[in-house]
C-alpha positions as CSV (number, residue, x, y, z in Angstrom):
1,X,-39.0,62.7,9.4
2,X,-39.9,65.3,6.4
3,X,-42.7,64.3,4.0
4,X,-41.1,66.4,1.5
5,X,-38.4,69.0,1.1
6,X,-38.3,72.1,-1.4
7,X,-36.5,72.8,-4.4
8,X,-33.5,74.1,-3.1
9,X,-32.7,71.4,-0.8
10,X,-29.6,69.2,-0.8
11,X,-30.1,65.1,0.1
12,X,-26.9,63.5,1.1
13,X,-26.7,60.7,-1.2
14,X,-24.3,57.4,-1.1
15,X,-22.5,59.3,-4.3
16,X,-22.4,62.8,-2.3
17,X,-25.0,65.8,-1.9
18,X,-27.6,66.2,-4.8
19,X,-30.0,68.9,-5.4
20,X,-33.4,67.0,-4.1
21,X,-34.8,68.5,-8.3
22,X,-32.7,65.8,-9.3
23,X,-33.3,63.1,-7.5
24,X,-34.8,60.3,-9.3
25,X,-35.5,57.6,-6.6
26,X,-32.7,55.1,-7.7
27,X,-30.3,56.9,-5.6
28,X,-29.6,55.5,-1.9
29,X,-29.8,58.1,0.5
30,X,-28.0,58.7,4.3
31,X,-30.3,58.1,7.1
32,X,-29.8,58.1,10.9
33,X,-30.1,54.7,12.4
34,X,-32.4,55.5,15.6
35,X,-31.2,52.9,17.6
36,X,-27.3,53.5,17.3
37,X,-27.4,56.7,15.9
38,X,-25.1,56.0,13.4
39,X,-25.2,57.3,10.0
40,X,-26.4,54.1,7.3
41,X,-27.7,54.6,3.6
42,X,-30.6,53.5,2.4
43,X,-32.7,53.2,-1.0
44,X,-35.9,55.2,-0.8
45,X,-39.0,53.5,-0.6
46,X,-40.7,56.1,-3.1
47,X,-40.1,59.9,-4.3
48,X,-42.6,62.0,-5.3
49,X,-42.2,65.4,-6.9
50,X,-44.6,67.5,-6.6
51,X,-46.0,71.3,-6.6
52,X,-47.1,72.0,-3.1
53,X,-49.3,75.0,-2.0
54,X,-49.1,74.9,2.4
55,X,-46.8,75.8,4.9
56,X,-42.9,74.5,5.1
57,X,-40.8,74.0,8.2
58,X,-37.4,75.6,8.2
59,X,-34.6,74.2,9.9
60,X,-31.5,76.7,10.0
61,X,-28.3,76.1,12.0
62,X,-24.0,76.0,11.3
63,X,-24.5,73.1,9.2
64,X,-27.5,72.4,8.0
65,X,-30.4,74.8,6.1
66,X,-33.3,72.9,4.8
67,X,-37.3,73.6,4.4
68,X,-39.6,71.0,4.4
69,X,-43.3,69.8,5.0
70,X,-44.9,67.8,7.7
């Protein structure tokens, strides 16, 4: 699980993918179930946007490009 994901990343969203800039915490988001490991949506919790100063993770494969922190 990410803590937090850059500016150019995407969140897959119950109404489709959406810049994580404009995401403004009333959307409901797709998750991985880690018992079935089905795909369900879920409201967030919280978001928090943020300026962050530190290292990011990047995760780079066929489908999916993402940076985020730890």
């Amino acid at each position: 699980m990410a803590d937090g994901y850059d500016d150019r990343t995407d969140v897959l969203t119950v109404s489709g993918w959406k810049p994580w800039p404009l995401v403004d915490g009333t959307e409901t988001f797709a998750t991985v179930d880690p018992s079935s490991g089905s795909l369900v949506y879920q409201a967030a919790t919280a978001t928090v946007h943020r300026d962050f100063r530190g290292p990011m993770y990047r995760m780079d494969s066929k489908n999916i490009w993402a940076e985020f922190i730890r």
